[in-house]
C-alpha positions as CSV (number, residue, x, y, z in Angstrom):
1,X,-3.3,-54.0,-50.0
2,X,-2.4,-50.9,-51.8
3,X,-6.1,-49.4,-51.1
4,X,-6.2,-50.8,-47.6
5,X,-3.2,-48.8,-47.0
6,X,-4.2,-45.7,-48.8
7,X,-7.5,-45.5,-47.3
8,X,-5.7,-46.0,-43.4
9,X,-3.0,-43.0,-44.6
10,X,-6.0,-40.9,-45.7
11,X,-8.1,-41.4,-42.3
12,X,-5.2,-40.8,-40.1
13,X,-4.7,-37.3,-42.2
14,X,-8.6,-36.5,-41.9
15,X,-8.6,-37.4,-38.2
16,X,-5.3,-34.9,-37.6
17,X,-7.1,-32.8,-39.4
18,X,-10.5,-33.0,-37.8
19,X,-8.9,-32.3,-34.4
20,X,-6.8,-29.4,-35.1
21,X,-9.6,-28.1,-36.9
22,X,-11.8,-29.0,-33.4
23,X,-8.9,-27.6,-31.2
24,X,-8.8,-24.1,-33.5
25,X,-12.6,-23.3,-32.9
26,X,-12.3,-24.4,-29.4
27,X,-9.9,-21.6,-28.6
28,X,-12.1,-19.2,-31.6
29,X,-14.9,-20.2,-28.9
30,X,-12.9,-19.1,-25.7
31,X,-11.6,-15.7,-27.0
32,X,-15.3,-14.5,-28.0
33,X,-16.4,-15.5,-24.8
34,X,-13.8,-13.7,-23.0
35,X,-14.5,-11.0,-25.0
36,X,-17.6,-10.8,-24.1
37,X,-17.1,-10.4,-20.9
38,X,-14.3,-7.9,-20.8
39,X,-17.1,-5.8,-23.0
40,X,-19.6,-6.8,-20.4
41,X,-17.5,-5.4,-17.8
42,X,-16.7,-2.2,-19.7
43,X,-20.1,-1.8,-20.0
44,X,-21.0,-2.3,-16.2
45,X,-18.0,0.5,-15.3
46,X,-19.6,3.2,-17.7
47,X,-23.1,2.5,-17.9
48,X,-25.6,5.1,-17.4
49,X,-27.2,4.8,-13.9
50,X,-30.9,3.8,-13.5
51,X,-33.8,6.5,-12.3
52,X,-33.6,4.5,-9.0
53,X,-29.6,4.3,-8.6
54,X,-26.9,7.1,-8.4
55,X,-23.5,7.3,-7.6
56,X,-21.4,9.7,-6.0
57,X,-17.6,9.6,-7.1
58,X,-14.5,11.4,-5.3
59,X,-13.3,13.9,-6.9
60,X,-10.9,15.3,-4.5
61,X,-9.6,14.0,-1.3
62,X,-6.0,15.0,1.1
63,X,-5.1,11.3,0.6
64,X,-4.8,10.3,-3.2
65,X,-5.6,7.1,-3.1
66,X,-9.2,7.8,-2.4
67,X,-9.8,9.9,-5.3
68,X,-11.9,7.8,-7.9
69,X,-13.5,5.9,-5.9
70,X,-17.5,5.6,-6.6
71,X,-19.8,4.4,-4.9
72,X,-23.5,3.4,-6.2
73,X,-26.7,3.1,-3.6
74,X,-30.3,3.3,-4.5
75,X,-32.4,4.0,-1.5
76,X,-30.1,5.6,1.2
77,X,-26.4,6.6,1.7
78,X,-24.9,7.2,4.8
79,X,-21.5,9.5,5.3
80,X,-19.4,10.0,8.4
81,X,-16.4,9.1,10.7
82,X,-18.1,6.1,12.4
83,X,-17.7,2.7,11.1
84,X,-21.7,2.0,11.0
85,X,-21.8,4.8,7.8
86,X,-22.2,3.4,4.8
87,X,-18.9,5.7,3.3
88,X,-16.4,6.0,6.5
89,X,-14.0,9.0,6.5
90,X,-11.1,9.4,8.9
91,X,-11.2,13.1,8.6
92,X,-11.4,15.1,11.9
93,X,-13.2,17.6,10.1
94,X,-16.1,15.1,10.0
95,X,-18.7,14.0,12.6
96,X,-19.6,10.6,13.4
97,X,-23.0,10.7,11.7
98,X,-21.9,14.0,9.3
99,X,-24.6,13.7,6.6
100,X,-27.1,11.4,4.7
101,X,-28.4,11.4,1.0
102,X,-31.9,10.0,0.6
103,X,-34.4,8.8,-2.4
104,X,-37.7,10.7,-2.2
105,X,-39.8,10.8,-4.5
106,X,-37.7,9.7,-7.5
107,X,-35.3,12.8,-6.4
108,X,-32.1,12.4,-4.0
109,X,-31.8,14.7,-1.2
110,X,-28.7,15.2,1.0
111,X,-28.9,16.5,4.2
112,X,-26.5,17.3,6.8
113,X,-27.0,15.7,10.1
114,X,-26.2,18.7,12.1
115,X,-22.4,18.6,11.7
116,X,-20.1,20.8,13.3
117,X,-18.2,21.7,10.2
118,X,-21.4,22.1,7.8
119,X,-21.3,19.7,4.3
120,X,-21.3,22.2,1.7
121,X,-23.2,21.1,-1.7
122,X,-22.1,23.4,-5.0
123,X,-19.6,25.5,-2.4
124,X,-22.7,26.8,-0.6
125,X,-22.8,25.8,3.3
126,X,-25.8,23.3,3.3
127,X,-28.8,24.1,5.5
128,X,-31.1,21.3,6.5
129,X,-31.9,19.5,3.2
130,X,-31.3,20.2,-0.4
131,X,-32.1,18.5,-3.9
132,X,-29.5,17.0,-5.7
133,X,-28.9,17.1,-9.6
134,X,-25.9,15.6,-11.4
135,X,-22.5,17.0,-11.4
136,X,-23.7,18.6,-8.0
137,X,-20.1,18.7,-5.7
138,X,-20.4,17.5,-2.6
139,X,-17.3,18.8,0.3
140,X,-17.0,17.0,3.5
141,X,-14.8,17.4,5.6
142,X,-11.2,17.6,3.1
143,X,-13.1,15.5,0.8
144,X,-15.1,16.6,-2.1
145,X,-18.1,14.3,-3.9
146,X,-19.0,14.3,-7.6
147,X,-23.0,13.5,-7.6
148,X,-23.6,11.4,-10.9
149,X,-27.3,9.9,-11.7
């Protein structure tokens, strides 16, 4: 009876035991996974952009809020005051279709769609079309573009 006993006392233990032990690598298991993807998300934020991806960023703008913002594109990116543009700015200094920055040939080009208060790239008023490289600065309208690739 003694052993019985003893061997019932000794399997309830391992069983309490067994699940704490099950519960602790659970929860070991959910906090790598999560760290994972906070990591993964980090990574997403920061990472370098591909040869066929860039990003233009705003660097300064007359409302606050705005400044930050990116915004990635691959093949074409559209900028202006109407709501069909692919970045919409309520700026009266901006025309409806103001400018456009384009993939050719593995290079980005922005060009200004004939706006009546120019797009200036680098401080210089834009004419037609022009190449861009990173870190070019980008003003349209009161808001200024950061051109990252």
């Amino acid at each position: 009876m003694l052993t019985t006993a003893f061997f019932v006392k000794l399997l309830s233990v391992v069983l309490q035991y067994g699940i704490l032990f099950l519960l602790l690598y659970f929860v070991y298991l959910l906090l790598k996974f999560m760290r994972q993807d906070i990591s993964g998300m980090d990574n997403t934020v920061h990472r370098d952009t591909s040869l066929k991806e860039a990003v233009i960023t705003i660097a300064e703008a007359e409302d606050k809020s705005m400044e930050g913002r990116r915004f990635a594109f691959t093949d074409a990116l559209s900028i202006g005051r109407g709501d069909e543009n692919d970045i919409t700015l309520n700026d009266t200094y901006v025309s409806h279709h103001h400018a456009v920055i384009t993939l050719v040939n593995n290079l980005y080009v922005i060009e200004d769609l004939h706006s009546v208060n120019h797009t200036y790239v680098n401080g210089q008023i834009l004419e037609g079309s022009a190449y861009l490289q990173t870190g070019d600065l980008i003003r349209i309208g009161l808001v200024t573009f950061r051109f990252e690739r």
